[in-house]
Structure formats: C-alpha cells, structure tokens
DSSP file (Angstrom, degrees, kcal/mol; ACC not computed):
  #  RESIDUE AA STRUCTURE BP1 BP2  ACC     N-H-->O    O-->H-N    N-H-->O    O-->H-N    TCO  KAPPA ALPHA  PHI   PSI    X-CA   Y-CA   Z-CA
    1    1 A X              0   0    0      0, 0.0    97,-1.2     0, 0.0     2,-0.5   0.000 360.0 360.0 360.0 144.9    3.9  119.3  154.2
    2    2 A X  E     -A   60   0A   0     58,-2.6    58,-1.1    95,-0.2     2,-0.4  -0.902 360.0-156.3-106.3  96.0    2.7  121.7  156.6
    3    3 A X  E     -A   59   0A   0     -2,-0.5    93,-2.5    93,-0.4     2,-0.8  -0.388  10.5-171.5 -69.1 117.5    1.6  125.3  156.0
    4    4 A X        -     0   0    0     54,-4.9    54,-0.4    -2,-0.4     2,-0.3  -0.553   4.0-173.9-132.6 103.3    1.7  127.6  158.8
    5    5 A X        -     0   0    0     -2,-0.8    89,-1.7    52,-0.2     2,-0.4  -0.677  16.1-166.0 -98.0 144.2    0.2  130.9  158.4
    6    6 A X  E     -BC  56  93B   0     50,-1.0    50,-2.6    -2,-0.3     2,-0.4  -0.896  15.0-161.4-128.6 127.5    0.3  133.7  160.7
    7    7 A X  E     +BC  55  92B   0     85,-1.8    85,-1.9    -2,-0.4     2,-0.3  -0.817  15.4 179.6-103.3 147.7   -2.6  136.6  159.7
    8    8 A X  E     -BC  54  91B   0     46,-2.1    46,-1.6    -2,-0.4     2,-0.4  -0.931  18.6-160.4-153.0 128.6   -1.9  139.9  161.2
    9    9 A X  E     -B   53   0B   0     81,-1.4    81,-0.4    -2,-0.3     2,-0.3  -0.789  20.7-151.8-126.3 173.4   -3.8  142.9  160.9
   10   10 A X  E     -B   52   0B   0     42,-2.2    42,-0.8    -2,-0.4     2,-0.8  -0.529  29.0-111.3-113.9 163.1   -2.1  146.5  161.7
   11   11 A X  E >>  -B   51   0B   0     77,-1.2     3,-2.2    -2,-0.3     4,-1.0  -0.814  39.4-131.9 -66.4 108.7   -2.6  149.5  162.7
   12   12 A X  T 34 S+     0   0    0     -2,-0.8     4,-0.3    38,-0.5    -1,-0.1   0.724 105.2  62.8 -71.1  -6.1   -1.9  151.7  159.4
   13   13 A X  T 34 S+     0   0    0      1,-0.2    -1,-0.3     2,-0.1     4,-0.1   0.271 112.6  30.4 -67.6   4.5    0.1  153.9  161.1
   14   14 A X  T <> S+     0   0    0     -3,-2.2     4,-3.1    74,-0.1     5,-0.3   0.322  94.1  99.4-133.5 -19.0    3.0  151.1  162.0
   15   15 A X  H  X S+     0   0    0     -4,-1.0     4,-1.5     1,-0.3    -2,-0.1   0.827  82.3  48.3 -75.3 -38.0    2.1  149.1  158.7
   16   16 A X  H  > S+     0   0    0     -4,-0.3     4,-1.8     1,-0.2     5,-0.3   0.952 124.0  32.7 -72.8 -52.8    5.3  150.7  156.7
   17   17 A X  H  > S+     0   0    0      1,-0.2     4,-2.4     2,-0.2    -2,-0.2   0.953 115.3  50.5 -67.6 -27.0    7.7  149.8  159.9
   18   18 A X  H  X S+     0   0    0     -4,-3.1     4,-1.5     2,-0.2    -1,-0.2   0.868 111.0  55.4 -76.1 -25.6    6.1  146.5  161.1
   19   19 A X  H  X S+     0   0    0     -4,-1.5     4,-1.4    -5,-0.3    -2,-0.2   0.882 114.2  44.7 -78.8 -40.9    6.5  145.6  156.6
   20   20 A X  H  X>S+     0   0    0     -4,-1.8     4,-3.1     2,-0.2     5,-0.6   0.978 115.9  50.9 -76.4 -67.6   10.8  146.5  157.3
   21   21 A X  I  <>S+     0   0    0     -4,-2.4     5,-1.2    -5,-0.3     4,-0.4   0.735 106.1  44.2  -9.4 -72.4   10.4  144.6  160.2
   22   22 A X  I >X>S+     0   0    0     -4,-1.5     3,-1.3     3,-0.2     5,-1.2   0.989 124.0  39.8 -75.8 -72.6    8.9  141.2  159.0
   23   23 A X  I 3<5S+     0   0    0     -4,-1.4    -2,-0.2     1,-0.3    -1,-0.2   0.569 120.9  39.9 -77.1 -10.0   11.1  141.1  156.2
   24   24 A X  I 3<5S-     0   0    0     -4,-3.1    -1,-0.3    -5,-0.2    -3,-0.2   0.539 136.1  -6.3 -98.8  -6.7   14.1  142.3  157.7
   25   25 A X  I <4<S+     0   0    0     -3,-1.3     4,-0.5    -5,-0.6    -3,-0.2   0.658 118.3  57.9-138.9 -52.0   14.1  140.8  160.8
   26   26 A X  I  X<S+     0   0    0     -5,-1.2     4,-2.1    -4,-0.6    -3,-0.1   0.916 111.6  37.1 -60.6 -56.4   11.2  138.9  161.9
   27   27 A X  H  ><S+     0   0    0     -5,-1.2     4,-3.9     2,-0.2     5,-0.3   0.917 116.3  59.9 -79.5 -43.1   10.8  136.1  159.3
   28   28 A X  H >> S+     0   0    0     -6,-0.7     3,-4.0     1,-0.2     4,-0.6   0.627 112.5  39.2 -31.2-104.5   14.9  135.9  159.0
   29   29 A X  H 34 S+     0   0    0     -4,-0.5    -2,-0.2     1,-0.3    -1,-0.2   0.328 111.4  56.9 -14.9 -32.6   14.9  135.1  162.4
   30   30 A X  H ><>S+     0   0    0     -4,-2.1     3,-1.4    -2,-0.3     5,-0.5   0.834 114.7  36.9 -60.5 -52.5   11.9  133.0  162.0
   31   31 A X  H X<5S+     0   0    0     -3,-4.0     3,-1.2    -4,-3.9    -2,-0.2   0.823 102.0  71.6 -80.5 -10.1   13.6  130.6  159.2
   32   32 A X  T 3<5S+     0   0    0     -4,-0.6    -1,-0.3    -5,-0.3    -3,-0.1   0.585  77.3  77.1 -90.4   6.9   16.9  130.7  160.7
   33   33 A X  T < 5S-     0   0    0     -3,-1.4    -1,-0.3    -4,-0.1    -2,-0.1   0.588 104.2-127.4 -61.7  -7.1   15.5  128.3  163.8
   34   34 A X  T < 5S+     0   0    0     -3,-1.2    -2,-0.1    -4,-0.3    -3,-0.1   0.737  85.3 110.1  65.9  25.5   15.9  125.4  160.8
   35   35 A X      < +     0   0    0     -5,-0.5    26,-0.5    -4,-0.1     2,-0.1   0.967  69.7  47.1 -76.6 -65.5   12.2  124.6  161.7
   36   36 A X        -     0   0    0     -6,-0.3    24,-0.2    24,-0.2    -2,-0.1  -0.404  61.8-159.0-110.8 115.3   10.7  125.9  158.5
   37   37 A X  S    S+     0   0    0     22,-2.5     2,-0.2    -2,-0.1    23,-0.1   0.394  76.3   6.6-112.2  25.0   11.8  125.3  154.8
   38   38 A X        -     0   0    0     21,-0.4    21,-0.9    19,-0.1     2,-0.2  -0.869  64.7-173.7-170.6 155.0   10.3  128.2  152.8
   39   39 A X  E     +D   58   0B   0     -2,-0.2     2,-0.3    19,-0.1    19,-0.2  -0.808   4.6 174.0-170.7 160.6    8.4  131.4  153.9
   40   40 A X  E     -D   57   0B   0     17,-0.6    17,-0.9    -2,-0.2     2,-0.3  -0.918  22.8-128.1-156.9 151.3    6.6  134.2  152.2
   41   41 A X  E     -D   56   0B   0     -2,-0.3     2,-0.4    15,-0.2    15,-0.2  -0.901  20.7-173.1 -99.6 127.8    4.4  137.3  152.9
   42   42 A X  E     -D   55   0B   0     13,-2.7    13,-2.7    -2,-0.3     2,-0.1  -0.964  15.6-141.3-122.0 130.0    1.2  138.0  151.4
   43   43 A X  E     -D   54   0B   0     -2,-0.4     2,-0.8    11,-0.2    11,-0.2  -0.280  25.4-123.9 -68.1 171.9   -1.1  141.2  151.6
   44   44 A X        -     0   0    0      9,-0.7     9,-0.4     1,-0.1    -1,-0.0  -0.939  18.5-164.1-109.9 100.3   -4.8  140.7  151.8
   45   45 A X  S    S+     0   0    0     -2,-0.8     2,-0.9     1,-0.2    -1,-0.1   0.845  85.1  60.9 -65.4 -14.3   -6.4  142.7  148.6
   46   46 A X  S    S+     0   0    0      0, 0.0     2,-0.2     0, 0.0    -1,-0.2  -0.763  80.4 169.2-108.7 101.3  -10.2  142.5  150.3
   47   47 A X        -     0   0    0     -2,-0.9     5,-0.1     1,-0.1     2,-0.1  -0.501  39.6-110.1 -84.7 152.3   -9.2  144.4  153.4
   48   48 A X    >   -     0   0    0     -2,-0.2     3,-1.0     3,-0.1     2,-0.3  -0.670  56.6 -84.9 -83.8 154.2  -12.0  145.7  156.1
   49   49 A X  T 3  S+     0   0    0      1,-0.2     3,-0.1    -2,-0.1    -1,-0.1  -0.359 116.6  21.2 -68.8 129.6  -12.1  149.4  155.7
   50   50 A X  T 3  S+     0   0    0     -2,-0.3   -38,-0.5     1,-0.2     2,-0.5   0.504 110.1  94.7  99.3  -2.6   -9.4  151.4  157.9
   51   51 A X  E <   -B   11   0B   0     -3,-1.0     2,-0.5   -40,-0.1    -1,-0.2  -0.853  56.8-148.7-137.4 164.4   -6.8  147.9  158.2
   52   52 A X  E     -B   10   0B   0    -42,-0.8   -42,-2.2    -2,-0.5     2,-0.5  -0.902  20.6-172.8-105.9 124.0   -3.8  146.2  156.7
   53   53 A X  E     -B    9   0B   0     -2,-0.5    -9,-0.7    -9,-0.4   -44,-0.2  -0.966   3.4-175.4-111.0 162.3   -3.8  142.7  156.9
   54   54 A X  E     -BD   8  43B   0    -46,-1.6   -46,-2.1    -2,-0.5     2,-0.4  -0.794  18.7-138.5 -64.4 163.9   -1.1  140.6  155.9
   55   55 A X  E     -BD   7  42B   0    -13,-2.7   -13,-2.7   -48,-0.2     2,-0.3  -0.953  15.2-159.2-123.2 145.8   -0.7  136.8  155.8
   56   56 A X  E     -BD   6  41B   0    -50,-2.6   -50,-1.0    -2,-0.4     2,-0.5  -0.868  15.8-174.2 -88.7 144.1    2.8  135.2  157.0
   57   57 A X  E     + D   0  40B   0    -17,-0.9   -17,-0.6    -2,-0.3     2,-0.6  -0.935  17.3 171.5-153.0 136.5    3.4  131.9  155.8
   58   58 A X  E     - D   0  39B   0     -2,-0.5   -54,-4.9   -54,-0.4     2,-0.4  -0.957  24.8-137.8-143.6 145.4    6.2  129.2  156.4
   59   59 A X  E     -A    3   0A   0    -21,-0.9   -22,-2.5    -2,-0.6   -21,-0.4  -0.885  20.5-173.7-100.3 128.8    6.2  125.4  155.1
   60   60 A X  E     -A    2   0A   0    -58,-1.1   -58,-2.6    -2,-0.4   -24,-0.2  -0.981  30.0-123.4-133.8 149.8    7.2  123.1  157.5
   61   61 A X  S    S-     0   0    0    -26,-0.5     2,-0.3    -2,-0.4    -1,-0.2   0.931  87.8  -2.1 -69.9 -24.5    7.8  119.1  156.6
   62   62 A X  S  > S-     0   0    0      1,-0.1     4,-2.0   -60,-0.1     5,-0.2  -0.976  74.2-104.3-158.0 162.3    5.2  117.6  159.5
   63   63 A X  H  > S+     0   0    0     -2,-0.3     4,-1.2     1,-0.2    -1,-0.1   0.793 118.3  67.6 -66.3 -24.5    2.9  119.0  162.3
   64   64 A X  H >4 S+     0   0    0      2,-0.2     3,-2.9     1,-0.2     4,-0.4   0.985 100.3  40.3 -56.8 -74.9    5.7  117.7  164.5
   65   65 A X  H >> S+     0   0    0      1,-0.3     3,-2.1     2,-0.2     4,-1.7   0.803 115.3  56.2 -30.4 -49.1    8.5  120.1  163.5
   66   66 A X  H 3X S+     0   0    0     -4,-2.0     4,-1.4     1,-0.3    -1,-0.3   0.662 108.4  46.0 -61.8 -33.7    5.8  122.8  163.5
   67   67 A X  H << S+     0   0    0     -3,-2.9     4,-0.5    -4,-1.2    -1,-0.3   0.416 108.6  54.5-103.4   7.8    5.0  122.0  167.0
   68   68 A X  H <> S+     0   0    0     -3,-2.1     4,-3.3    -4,-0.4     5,-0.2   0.633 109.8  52.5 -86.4 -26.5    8.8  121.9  168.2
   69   69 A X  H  X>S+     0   0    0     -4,-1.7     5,-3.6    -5,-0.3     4,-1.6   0.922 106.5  50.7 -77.0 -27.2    8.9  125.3  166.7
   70   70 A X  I  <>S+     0   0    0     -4,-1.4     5,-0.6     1,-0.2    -1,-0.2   0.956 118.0  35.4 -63.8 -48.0    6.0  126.4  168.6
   71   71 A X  I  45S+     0   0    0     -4,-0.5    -1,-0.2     1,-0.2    -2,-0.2   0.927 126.9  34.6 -74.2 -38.1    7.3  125.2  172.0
   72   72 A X  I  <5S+     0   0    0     -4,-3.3    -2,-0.2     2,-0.1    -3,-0.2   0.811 136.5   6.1-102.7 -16.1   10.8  125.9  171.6
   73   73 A X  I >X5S+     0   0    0     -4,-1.6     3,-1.6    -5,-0.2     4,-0.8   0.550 104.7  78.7-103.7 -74.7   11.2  129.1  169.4
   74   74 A X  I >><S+     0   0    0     -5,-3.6     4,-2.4     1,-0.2     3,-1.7   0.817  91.2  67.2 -34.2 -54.6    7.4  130.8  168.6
   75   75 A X  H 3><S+     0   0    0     -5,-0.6     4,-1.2     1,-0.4    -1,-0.2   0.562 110.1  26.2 -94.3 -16.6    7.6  132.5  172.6
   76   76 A X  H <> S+     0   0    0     -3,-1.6     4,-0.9     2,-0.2    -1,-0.4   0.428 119.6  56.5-115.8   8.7   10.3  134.9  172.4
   77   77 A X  H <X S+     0   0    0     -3,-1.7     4,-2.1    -4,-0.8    -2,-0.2   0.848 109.2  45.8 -42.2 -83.2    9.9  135.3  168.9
   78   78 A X  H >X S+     0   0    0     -4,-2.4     3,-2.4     2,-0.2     4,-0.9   0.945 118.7  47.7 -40.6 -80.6    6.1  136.4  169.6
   79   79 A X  H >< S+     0   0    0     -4,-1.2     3,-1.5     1,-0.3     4,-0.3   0.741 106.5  54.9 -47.7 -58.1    7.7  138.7  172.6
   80   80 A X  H >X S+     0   0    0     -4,-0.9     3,-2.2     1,-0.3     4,-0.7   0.839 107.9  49.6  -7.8 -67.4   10.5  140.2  170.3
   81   81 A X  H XX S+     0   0    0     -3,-2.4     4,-2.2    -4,-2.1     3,-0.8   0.825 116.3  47.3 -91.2 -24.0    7.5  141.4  167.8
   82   82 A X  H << S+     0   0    0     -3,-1.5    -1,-0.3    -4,-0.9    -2,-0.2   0.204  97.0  62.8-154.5  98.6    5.8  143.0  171.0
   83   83 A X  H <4 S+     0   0    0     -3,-2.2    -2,-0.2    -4,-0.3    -1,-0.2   0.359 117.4  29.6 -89.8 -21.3    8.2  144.5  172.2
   84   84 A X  H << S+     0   0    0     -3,-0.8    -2,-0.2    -4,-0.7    -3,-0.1   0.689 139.3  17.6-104.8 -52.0    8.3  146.4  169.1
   85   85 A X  S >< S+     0   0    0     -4,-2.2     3,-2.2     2,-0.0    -3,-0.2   0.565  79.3 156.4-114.9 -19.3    4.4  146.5  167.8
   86   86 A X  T 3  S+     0   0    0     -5,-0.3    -4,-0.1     1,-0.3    -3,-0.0   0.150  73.3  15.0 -38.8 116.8    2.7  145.4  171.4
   87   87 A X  T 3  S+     0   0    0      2,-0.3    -1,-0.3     0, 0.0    -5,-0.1  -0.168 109.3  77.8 113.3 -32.4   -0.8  146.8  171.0
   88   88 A X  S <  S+     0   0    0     -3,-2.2   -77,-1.2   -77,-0.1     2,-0.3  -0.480  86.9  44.9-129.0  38.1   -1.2  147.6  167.4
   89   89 A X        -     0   0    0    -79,-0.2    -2,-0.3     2,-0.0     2,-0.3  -0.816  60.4-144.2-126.9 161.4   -1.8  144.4  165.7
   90   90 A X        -     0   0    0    -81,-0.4   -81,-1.4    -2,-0.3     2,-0.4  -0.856  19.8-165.7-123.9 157.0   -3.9  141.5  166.1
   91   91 A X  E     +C    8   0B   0     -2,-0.3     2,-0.3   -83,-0.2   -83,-0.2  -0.996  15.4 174.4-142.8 127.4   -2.9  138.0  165.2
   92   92 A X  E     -C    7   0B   0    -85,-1.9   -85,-1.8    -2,-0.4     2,-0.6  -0.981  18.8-145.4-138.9 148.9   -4.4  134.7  164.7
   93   93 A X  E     -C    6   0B   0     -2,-0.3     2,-0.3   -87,-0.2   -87,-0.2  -0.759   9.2-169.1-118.4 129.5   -2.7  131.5  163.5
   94   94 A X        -     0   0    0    -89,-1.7     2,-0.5    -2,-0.6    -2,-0.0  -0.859  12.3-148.7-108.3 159.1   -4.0  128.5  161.3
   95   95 A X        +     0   0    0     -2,-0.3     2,-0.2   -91,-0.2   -91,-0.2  -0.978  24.8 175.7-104.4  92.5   -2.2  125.1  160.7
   96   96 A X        -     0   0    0    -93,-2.5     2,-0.5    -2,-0.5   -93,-0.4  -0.892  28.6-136.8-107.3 158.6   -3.0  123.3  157.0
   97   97 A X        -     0   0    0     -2,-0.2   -95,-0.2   -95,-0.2   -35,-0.0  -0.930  19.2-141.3-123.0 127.6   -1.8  120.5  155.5
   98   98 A X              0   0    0    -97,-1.2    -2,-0.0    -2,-0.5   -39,-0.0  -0.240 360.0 360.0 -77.2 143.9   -0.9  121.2  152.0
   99   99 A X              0   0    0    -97,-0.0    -1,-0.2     0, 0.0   -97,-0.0   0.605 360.0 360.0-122.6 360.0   -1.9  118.2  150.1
C-alpha cells in the first residue's frame, strides 16, 4: 500500500475556508477519481509560529495507481485548489510505502 501525503501550510487568514474546502470539496473530489481507497486530514500540533499546516493523506494500493492519478487527475485538481487559494499556501508532496 501506498501512502500519499500532501503537507500544506496556510495563510491563517484562509485556514477556516481552505478546512470547508478540503473537506467539502477537495478530498471528495480527490477520492471520487477511484484512484485512492481511504483518505484523511491531519493538523500538525508543532506548528512554526504564525502558520497552519495540515497533512492530506490518501492510501492508494501500488505506486502505479498513485502515478495514474498523478498524470491523469492531480493537474486540474491542483488548478481547481488555485483557483481558489492561489498564493496563500505552500505545498509539498511525499510518497511512502506503508509496510
């Protein structure tokens, strides 16, 4: 299985809409591509002062699937979120494989 977590850290002024967002829209929309067979959102307690981070996280069965979703899905997904937030987060992405 394949963990793919998306870290994102906010602006704290957006952090209450971008949280409505991910869970109302973004991460649907993420699991309904049928890539992904779980997902959850985690806060970060040991924060840097002045930011919000969150962790995104979707299970996917094999680095293949994970990399169909990246080519065929992730890019207008990623535009979608800013189009909305563009400027006011940062993101960076990891791949594990949970063993």
């Amino acid at each position: 299985m394949i963990l793919y977590n998306v870290t994102t850290s906010l602006d704290p002024e957006i952090a209450e809409q971008w949280l409505a967002y991910m869970q109302n829209t973004h991460m649907p929309e993420v699991m309904a591509t049928g890539f992904f067979l779980k997902s959850q959102l985690c806060r970060m307690l040991d924060e840097e002062e002045g930011g919000i981070t969150y962790a995104s996280q979707y299970y996917a069965v094999s680095l293949e699937q994970l990399e169909a979703y990246q080519e065929l899905a992730a890019p207008a997904l990623r535009a979608d979120m800013d189009k909305h937030f563009g400027g006011r987060y940062a993101s960076f992405r990891t791949m594990l494989e949970v063993l």
